[in-house]
N, C-alpha and C positions, 0 to 999 in steps of 0.2 A: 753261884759263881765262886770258884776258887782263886788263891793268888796261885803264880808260879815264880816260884825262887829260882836263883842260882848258887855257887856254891858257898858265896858270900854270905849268902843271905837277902841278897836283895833282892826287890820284887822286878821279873824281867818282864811280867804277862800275867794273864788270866786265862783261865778256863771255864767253860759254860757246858753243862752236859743237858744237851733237850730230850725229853723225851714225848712220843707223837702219845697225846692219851688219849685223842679219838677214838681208839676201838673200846678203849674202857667205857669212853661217856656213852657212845651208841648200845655199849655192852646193857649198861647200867640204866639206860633208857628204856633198853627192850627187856629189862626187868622189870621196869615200873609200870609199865605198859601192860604187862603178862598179869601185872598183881592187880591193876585194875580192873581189868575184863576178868579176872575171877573173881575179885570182889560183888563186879554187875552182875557175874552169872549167880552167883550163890544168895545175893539178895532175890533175884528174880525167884529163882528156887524156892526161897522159902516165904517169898509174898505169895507164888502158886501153893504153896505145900500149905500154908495157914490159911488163904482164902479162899480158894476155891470150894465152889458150892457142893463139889461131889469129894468122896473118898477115897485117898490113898495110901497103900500099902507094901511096904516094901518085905519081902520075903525074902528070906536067904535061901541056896539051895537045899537045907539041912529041913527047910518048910516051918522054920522060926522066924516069926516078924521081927523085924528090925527097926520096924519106922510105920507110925501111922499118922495122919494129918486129926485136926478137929474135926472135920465134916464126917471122916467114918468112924470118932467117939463117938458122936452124938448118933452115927446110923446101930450100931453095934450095942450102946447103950454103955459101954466100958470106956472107964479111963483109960490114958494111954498106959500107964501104970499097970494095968491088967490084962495089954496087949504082949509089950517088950517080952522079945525070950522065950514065950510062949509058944505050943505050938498051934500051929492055922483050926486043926479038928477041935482043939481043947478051947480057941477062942469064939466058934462060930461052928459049934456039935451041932446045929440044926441045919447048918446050911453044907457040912463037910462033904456028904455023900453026891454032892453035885459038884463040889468045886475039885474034892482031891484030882477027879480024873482028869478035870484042864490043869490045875499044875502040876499034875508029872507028865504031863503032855508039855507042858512048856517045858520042862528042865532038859525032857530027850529029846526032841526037835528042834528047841531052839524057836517054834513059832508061834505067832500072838494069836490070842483070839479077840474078837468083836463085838460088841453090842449081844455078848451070850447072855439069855435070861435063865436063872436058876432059881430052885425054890424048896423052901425049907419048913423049919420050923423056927420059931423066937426060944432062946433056950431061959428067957424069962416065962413063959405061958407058952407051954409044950403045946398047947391046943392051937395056937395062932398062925395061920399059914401065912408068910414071909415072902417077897418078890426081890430077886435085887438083879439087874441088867450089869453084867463085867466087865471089863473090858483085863486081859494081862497080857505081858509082852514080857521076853528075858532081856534080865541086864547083864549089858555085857560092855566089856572091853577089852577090844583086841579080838582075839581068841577067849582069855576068859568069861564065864559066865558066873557073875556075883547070886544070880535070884532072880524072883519076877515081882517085875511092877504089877499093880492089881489098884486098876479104878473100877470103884463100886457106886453108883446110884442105886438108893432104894427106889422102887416102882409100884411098893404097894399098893398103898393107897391110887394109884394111878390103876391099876390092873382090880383093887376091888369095884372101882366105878365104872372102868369097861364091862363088868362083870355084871354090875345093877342093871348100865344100858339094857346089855344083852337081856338079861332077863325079864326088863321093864318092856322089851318090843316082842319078847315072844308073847307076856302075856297079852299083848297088844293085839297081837298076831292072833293067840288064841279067839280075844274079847273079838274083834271080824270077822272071825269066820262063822 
């Protein structure tokens, strides 16, 4: 509130200047709002990215990791420390010559692939043959394309005992006949 004089000096009135700050408060609401649904998305993100029982890895298009979860240290046997930066062949030489050709098939098509099994060697024990089931898909937004997400389940152990079965019925098979 101001006064208003006259030429005297005296006070003839007042003036009040309003102004409507509804579009600020709604402005400022639909900020806080915006900040907390990215807050819930990004905890969610990263209670999936640390818990989850299988393994994820984020690839850039240049085919250097970016980002990997606990579940694929412990499947790869490397700290994340010896993933970052790295390139895919140089972190997983035994498993490369299966996986290169899905991701550069994801980076020029653009499409995922599913439940692909691939199969390798451990580049701890060159001798040791390796199962892992993949799943990758390109990250994208918009139009751009950042890389490929890459979930990995190891199935070894799952695929050596398919493997006993089988061979435990053939002899089976043999010992009947």
């Amino acid at each position: 509130v101001s006064r208003l004089y006259d030429a005297a000096g005296r006070i003839i009135g007042a003036s009040k200047i309003a102004r409507d700050i509804g579009v600020r408060k709604a402005s400022e609401l639909g900020v806080a709002d915006a900040r907390r649904q990215t807050e819930e998305t990004l905890a969610l993100l990263g209670t999936l990215q640390t818990s989850a029982p299988v393994g994820f890895a984020f690839v850039g298009t240049d085919l250097r990791v970016k980002q990997v979860n606990p579940a694929l240290e412990a499947i790869t046997g490397a700290p994340k420390g010896e993933h970052l930066g790295r390139f895919v062949g140089d972190v997983v030489p035994g498993l490369w010559e299966a996986l290169e050709p899905l991701c550069r098939s994801v980076l020029e098509t653009r499409r995922s692939f599913t439940n692909v099994e691939i199969s390798g060697t451990d580049s701890r024990r060159a001798s040791t043959p390796i199962y892992r089931l993949v799943n990758l898909y390109p990250v994208t937004a918009g139009e751009g394309l950042f890389g490929i997400g890459i979930i990995v389940s190891d199935v070894t152990e799952h695929r050596r005992m398919g493997e006993q079965l089988h061979h435990g019925q053939k002899i089976e098979l043999i010992w009947n006949i």
